[in-house]
N, CA, C and O atoms as a CHARMM CRD file, in Angstrom:
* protein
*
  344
    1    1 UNK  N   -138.63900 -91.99300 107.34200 PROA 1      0.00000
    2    1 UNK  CA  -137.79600 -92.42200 108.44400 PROA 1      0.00000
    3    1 UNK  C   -137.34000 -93.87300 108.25400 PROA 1      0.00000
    4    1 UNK  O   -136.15900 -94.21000 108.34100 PROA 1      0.00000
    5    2 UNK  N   -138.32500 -94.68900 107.99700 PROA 2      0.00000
    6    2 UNK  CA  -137.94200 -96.14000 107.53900 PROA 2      0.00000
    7    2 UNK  C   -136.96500 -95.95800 106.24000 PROA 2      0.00000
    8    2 UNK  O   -135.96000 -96.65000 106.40800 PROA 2      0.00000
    9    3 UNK  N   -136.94400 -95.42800 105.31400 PROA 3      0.00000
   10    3 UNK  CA  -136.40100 -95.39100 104.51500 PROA 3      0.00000
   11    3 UNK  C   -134.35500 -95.36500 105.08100 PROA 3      0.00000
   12    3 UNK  O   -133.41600 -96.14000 104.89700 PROA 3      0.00000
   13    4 UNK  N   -134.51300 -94.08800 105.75800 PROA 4      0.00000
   14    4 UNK  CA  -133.22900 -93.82000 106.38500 PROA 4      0.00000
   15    4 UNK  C   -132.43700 -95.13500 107.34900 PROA 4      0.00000
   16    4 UNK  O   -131.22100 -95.32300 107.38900 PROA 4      0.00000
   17    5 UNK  N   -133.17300 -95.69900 107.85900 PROA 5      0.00000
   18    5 UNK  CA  -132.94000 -97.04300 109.01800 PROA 5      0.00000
   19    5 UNK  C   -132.82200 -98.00900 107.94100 PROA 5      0.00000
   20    5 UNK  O   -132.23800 -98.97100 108.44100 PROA 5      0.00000
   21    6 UNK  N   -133.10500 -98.28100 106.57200 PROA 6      0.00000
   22    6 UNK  CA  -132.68300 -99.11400 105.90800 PROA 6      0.00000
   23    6 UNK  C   -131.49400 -98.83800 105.26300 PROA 6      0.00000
   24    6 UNK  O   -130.65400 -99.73200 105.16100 PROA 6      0.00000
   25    7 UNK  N   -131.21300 -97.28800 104.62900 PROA 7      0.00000
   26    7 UNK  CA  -130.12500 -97.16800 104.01200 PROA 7      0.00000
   27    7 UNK  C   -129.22500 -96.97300 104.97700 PROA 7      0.00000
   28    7 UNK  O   -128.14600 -97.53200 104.78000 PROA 7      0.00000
   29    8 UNK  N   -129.34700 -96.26600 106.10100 PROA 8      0.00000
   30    8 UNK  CA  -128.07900 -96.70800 106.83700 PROA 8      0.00000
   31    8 UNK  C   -127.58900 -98.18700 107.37300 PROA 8      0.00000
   32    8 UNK  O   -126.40400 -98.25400 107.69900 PROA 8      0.00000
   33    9 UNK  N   -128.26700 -99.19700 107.47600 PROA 9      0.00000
   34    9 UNK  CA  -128.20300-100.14500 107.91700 PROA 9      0.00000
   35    9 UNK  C   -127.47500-100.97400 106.25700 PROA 9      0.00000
   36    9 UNK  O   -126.53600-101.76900 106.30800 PROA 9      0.00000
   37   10 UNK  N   -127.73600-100.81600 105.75300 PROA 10     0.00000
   38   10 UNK  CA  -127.03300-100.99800 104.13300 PROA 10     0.00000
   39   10 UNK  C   -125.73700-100.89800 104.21100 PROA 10     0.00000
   40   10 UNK  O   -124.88800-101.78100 104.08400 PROA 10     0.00000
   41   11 UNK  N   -125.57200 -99.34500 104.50800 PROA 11     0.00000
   42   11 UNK  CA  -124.29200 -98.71200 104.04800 PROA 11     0.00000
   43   11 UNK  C   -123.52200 -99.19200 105.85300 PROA 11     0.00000
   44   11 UNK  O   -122.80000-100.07700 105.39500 PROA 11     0.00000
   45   12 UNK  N   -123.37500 -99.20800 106.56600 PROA 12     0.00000
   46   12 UNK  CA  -122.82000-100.37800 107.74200 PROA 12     0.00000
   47   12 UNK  C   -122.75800-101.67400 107.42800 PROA 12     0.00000
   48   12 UNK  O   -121.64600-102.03200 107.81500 PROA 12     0.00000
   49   13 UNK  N   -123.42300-102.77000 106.85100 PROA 13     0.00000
   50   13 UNK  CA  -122.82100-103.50100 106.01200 PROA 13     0.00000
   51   13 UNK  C   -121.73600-103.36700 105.44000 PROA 13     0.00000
   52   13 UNK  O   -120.66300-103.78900 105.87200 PROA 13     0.00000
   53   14 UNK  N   -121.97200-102.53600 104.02200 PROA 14     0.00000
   54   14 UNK  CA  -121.27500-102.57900 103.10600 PROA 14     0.00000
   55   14 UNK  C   -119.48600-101.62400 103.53000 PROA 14     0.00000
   56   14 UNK  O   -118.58100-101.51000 102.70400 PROA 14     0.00000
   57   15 UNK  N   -119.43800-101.11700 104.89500 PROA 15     0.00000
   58   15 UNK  CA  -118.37000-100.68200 105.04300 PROA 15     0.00000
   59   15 UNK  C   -117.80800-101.99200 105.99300 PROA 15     0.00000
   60   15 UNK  O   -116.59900-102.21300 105.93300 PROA 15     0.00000
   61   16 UNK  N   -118.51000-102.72200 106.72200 PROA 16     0.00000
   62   16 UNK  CA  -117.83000-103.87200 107.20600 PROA 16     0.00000
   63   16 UNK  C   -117.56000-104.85400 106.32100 PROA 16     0.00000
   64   16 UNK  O   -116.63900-105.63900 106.54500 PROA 16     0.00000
   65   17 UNK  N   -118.30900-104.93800 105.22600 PROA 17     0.00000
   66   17 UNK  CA  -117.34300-106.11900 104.33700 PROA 17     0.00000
   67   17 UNK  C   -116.32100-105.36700 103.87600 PROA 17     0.00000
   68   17 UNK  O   -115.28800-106.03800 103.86600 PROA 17     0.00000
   69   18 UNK  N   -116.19200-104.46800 103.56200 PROA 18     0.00000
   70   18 UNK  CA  -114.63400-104.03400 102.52800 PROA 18     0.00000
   71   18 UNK  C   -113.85800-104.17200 103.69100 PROA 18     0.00000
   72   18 UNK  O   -112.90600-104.94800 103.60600 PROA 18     0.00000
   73   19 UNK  N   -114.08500-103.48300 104.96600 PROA 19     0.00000
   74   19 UNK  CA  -112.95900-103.67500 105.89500 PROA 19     0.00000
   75   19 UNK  C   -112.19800-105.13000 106.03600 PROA 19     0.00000
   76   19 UNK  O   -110.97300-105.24900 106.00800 PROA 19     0.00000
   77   20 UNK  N   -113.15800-106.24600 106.19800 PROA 20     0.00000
   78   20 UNK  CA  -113.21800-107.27200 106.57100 PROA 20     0.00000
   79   20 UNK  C   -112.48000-108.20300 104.92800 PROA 20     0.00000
   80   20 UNK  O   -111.74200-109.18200 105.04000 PROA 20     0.00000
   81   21 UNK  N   -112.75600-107.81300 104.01900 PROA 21     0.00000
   82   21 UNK  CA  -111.85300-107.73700 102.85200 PROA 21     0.00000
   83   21 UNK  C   -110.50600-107.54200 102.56500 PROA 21     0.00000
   84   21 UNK  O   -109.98800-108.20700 101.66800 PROA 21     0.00000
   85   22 UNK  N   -109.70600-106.52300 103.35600 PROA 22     0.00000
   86   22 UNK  CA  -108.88000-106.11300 103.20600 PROA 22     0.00000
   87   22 UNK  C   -107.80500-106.91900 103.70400 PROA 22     0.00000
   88   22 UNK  O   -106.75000-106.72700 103.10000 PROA 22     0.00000
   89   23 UNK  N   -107.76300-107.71200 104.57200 PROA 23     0.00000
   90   23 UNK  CA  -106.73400-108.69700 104.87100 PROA 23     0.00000
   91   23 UNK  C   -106.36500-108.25900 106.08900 PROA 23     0.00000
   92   23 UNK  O   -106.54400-109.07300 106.99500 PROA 23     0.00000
   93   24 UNK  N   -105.92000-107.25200 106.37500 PROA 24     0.00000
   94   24 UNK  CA  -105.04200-106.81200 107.98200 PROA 24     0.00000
   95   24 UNK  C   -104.03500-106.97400 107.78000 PROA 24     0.00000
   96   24 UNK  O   -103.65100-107.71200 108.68800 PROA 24     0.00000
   97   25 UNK  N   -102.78400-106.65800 106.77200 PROA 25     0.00000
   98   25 UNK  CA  -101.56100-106.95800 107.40700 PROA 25     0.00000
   99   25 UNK  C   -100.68900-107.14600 105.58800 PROA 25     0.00000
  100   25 UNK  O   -101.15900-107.23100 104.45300 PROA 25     0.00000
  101   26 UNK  N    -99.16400-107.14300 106.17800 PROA 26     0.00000
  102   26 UNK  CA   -98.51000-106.89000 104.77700 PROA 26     0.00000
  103   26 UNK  C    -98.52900-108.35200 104.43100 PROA 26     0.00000
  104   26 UNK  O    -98.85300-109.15800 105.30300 PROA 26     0.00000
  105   27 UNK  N    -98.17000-108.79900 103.08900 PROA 27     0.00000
  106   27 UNK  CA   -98.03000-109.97000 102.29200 PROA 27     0.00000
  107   27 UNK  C    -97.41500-110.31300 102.96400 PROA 27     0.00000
  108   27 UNK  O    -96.51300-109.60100 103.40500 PROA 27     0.00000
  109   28 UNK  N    -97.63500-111.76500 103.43000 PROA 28     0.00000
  110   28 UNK  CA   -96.22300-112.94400 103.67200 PROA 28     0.00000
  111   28 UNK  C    -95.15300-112.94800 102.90100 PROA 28     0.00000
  112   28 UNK  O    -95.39300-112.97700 101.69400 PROA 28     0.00000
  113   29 UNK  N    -94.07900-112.92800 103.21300 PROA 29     0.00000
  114   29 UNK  CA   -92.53200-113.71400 102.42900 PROA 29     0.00000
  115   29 UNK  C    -93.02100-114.63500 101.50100 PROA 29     0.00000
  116   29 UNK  O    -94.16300-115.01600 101.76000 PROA 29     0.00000
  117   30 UNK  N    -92.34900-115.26300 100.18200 PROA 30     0.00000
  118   30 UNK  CA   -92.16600-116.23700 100.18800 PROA 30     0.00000
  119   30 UNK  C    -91.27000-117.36900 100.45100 PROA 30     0.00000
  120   30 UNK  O    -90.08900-117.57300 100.16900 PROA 30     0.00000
  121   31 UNK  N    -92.47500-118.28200 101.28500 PROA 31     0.00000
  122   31 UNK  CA   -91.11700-119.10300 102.19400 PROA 31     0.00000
  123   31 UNK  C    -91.05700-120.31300 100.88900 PROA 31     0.00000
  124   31 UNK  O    -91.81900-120.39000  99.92500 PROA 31     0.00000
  125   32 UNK  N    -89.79900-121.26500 101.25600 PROA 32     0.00000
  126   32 UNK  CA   -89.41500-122.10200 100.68800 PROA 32     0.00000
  127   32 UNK  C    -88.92800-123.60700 101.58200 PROA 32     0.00000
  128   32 UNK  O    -87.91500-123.41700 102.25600 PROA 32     0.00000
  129   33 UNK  N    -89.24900-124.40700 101.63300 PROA 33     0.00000
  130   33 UNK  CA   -88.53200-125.69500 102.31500 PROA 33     0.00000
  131   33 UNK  C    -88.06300-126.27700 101.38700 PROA 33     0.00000
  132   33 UNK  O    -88.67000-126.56800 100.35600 PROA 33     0.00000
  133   34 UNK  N    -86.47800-126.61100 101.73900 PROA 34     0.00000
  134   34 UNK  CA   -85.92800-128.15800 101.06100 PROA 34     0.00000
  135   34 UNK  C    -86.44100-128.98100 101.48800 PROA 34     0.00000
  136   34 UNK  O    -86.52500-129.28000 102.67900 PROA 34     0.00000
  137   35 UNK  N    -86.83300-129.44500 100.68000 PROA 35     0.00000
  138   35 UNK  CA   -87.88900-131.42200 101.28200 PROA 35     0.00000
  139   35 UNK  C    -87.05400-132.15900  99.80100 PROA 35     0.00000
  140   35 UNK  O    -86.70000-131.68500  98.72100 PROA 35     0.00000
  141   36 UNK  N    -86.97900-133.52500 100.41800 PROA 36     0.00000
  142   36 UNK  CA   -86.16700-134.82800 100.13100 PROA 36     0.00000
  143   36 UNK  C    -87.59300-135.15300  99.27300 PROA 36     0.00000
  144   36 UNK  O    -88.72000-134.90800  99.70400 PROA 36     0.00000
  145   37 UNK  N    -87.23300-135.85700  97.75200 PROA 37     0.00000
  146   37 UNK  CA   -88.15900-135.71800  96.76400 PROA 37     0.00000
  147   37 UNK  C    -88.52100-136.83800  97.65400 PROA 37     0.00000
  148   37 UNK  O    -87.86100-137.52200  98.43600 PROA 37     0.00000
  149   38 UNK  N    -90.66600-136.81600  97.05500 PROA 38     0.00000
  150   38 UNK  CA   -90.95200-137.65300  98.25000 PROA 38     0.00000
  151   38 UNK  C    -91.78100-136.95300  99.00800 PROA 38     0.00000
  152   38 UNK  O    -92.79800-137.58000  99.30100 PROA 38     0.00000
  153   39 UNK  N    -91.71400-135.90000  99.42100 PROA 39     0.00000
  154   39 UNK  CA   -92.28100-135.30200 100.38700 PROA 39     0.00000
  155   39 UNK  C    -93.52400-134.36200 100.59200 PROA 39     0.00000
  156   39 UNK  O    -93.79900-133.33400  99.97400 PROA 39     0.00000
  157   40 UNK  N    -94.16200-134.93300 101.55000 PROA 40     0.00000
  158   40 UNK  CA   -95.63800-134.27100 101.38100 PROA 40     0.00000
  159   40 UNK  C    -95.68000-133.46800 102.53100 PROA 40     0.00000
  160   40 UNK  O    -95.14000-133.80300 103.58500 PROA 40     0.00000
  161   41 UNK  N    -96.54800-132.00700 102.30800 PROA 41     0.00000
  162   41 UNK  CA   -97.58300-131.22500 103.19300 PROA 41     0.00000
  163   41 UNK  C    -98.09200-132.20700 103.71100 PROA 41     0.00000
  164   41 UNK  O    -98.11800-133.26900 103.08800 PROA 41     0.00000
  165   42 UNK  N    -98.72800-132.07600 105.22700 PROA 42     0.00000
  166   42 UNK  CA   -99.59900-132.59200 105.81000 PROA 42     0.00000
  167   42 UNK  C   -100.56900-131.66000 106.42700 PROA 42     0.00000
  168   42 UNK  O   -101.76900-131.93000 106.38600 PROA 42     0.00000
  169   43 UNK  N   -100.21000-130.77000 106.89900 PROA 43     0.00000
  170   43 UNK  CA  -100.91800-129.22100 107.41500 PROA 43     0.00000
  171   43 UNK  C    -99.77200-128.22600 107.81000 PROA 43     0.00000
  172   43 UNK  O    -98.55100-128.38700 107.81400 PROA 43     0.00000
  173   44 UNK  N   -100.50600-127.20700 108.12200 PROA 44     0.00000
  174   44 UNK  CA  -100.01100-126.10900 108.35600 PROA 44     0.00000
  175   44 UNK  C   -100.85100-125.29600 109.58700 PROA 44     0.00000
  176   44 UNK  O   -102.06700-125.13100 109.69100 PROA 44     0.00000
  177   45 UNK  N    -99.91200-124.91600 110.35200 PROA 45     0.00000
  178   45 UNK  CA  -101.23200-124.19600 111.34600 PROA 45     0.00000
  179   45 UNK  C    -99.94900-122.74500 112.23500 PROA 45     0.00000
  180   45 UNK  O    -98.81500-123.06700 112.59200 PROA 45     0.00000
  181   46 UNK  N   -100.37600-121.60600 112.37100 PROA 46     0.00000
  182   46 UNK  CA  -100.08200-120.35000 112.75600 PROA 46     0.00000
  183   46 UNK  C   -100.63800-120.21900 114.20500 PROA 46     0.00000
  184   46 UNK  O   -101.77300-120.16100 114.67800 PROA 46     0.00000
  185   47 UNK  N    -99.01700-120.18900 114.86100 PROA 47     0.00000
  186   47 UNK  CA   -99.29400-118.96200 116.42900 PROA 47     0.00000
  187   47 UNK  C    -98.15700-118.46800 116.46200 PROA 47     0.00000
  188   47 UNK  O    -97.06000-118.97300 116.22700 PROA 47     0.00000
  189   48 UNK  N    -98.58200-117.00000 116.90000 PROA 48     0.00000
  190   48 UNK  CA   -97.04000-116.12500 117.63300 PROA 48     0.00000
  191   48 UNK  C    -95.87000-115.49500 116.57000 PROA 48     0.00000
  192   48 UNK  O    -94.65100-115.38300 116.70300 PROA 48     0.00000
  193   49 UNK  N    -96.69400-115.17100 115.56900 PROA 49     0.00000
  194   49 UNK  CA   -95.35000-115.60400 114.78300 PROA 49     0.00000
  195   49 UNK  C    -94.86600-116.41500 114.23300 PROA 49     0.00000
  196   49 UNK  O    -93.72700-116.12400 113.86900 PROA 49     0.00000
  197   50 UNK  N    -95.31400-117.71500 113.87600 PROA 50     0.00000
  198   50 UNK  CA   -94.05500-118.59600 113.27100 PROA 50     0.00000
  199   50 UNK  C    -95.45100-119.65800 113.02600 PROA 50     0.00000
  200   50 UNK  O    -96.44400-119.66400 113.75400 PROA 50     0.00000
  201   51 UNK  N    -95.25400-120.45800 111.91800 PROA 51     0.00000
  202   51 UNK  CA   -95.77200-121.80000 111.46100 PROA 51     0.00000
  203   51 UNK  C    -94.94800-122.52800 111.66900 PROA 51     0.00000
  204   51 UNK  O    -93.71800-122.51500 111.72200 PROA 51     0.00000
  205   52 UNK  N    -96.29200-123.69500 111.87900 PROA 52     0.00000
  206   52 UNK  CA   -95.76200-125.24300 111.91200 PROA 52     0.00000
  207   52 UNK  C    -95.90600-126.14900 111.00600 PROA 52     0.00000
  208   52 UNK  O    -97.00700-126.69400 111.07000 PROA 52     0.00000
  209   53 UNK  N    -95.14600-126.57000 110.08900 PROA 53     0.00000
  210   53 UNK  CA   -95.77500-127.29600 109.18000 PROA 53     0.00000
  211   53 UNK  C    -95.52300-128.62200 109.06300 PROA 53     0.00000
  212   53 UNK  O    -94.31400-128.85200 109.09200 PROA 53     0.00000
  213   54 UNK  N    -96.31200-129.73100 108.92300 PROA 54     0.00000
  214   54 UNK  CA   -96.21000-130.83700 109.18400 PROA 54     0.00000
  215   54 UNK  C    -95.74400-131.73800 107.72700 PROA 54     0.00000
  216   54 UNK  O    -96.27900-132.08700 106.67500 PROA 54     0.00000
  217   55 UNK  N    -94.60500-131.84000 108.30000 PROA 55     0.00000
  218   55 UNK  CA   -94.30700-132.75900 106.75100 PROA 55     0.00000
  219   55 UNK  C    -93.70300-133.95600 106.84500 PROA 55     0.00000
  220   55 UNK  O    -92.83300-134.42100 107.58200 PROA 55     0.00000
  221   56 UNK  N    -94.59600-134.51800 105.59200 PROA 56     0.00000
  222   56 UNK  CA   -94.33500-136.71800 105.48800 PROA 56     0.00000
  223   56 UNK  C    -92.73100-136.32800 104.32700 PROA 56     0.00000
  224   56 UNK  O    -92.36300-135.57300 103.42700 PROA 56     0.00000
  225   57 UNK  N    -92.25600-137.48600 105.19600 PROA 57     0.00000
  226   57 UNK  CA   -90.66200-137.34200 104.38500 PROA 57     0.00000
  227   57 UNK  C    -90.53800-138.43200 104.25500 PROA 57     0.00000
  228   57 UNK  O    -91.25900-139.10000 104.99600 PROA 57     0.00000
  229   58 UNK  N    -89.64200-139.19300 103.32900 PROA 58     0.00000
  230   58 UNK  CA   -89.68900-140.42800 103.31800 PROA 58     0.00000
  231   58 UNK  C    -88.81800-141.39500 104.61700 PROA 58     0.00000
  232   58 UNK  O    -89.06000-142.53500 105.01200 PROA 58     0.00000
  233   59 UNK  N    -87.87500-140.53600 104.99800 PROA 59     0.00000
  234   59 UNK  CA   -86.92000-140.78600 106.16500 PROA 59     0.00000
  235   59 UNK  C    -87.74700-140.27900 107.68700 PROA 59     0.00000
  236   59 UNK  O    -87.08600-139.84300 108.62900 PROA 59     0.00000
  237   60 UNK  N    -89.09900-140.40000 107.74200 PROA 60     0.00000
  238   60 UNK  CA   -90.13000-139.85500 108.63000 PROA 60     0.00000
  239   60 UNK  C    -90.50800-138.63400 108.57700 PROA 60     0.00000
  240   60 UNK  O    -89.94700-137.75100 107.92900 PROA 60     0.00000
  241   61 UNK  N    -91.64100-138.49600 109.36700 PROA 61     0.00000
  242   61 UNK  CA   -92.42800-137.52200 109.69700 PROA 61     0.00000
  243   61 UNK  C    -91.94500-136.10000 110.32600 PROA 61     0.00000
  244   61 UNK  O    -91.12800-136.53300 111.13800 PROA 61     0.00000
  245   62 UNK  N    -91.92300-135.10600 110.43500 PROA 62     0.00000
  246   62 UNK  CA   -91.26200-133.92800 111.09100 PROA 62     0.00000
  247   62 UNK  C    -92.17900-132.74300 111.45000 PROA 62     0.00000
  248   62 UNK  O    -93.23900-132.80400 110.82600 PROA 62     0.00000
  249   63 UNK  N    -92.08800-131.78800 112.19300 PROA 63     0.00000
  250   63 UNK  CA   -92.44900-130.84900 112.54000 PROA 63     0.00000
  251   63 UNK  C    -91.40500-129.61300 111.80800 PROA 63     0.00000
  252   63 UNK  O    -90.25100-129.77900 112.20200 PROA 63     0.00000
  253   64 UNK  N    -91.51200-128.67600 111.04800 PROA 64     0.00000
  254   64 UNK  CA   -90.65400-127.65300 111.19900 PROA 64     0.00000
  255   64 UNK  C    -91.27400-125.99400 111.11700 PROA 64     0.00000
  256   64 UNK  O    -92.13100-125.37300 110.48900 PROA 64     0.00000
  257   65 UNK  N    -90.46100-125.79500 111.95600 PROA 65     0.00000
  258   65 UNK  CA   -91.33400-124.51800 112.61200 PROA 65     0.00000
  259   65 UNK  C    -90.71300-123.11100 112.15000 PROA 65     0.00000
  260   65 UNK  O    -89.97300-122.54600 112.95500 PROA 65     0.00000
  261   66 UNK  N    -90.94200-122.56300 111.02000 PROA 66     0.00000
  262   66 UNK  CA   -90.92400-121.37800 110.28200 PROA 66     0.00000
  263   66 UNK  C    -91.53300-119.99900 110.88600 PROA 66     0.00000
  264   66 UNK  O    -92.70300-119.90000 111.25600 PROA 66     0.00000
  265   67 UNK  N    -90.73600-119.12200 110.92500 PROA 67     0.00000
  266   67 UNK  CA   -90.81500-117.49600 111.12900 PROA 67     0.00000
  267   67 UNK  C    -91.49700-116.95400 110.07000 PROA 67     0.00000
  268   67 UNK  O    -91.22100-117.14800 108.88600 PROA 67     0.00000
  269   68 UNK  N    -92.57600-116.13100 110.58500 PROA 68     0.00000
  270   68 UNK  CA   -93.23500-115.35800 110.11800 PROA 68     0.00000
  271   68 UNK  C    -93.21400-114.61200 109.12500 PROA 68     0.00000
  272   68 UNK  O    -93.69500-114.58100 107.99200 PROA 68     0.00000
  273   69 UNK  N    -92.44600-113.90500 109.87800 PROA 69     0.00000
  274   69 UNK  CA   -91.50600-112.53800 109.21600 PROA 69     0.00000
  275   69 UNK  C    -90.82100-112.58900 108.21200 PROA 69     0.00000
  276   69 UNK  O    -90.89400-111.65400 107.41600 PROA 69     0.00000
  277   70 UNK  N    -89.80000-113.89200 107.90800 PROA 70     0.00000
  278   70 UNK  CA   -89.10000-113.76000 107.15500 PROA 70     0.00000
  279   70 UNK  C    -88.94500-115.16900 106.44900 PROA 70     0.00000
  280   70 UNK  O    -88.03500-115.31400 105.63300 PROA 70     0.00000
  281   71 UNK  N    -89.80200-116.20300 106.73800 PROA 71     0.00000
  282   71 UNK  CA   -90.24700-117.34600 105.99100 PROA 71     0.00000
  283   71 UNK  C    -88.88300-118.60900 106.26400 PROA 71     0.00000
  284   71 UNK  O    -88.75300-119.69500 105.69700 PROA 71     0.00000
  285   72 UNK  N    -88.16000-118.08800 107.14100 PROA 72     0.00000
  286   72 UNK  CA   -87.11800-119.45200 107.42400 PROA 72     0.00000
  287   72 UNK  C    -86.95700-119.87700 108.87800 PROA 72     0.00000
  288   72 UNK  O    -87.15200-119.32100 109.95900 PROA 72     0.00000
  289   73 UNK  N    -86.45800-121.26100 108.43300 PROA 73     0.00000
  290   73 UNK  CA   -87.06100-121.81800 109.55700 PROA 73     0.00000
  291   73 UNK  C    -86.09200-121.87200 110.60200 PROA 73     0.00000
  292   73 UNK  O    -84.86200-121.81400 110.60900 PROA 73     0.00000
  293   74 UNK  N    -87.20900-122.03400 111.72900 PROA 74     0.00000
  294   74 UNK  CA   -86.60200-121.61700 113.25400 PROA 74     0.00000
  295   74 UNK  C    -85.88500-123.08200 114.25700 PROA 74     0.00000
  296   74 UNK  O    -84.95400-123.20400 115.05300 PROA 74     0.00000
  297   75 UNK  N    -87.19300-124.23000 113.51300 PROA 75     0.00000
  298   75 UNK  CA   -86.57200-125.29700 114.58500 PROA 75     0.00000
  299   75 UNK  C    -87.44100-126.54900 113.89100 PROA 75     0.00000
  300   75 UNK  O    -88.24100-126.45900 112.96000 PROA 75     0.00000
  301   76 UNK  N    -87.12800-127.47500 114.46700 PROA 76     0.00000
  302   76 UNK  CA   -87.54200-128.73500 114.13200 PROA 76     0.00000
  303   76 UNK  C    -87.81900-129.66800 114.98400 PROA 76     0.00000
  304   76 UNK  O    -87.12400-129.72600 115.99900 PROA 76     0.00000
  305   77 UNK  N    -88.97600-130.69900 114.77500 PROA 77     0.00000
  306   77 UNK  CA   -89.64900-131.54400 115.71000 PROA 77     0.00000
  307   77 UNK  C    -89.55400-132.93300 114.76500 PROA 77     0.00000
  308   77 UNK  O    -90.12200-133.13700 113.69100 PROA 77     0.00000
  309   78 UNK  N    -88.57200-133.89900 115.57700 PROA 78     0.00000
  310   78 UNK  CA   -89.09100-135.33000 115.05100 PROA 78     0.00000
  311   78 UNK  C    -89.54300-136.17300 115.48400 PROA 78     0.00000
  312   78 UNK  O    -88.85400-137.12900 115.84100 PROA 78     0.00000
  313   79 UNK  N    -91.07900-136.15000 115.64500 PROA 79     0.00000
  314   79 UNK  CA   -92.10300-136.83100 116.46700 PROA 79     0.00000
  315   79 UNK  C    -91.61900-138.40400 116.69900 PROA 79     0.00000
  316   79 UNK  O    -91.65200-139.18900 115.75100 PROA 79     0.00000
  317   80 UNK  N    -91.17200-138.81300 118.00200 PROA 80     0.00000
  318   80 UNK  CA   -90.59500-140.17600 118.23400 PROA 80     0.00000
  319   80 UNK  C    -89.27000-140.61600 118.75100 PROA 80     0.00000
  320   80 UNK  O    -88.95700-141.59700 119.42500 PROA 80     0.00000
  321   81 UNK  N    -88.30800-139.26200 118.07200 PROA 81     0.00000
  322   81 UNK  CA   -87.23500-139.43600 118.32900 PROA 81     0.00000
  323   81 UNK  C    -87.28900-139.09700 119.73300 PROA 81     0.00000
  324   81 UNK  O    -88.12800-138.40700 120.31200 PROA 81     0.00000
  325   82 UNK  N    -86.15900-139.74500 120.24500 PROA 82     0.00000
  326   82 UNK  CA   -85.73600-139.78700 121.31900 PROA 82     0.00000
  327   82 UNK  C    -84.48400-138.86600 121.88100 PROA 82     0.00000
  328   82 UNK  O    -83.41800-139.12400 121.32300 PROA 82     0.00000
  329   83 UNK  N    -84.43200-137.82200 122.90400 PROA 83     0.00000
  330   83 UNK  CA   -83.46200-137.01700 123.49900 PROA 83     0.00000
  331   83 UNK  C    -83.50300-137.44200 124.57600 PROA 83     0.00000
  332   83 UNK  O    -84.34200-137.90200 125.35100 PROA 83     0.00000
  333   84 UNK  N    -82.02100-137.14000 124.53000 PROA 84     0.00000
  334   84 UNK  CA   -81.03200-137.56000 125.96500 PROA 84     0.00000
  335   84 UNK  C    -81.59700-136.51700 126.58400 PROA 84     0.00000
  336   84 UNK  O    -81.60800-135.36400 126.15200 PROA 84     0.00000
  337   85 UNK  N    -82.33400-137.11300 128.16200 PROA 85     0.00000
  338   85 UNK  CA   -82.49300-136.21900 129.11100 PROA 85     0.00000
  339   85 UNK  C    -81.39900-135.85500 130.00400 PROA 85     0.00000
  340   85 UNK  O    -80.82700-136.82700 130.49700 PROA 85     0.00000
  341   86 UNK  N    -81.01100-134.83500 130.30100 PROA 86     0.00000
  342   86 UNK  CA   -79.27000-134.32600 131.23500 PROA 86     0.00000
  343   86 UNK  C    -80.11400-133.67800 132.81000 PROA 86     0.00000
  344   86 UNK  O    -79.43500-133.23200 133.73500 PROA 86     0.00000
């Protein structure tokens, strides 16, 4: 009986790592940014659909915010700048 409570407890493991292996989901695109030579990654971070990736430019810092799905980008953040409030 002990014998059985170990090999099943084995084989439940070993089907949660392969699951947990497998990734969940189809390959990403490959995305591409034009960046101004000069320009560095700073991070990257995922919600909803779409990344944010933080990039040092030599003409400042930016936010640009890339789609998931199809690896191009959706919008842009330039931390500082200033918009006309209407």
């Amino acid at each position: 009986m002990g014998v059985m409570i170990v090999a099943g407890t084995v084989a439940l493991v070993v089907v949660l790592v392969q699951r947990a292996g497998r990734g969940g989901g189809a390959p990403l695109p490959p995305m591409s940014l034009d960046l101004p030579a000069g320009s560095r990654i700073l991070g990257i971070a995922a919600a909803e659909g779409r990344f944010a990736v933080l990039v040092q430019r030599p003409d400042g810092d930016r936010i640009v915010f890339l789609d998931a799905k199809t690896g191009r980008p959706v919008g842009e953040v330039i931390p500082g700048a200033s918009v006309p409030v209407r």
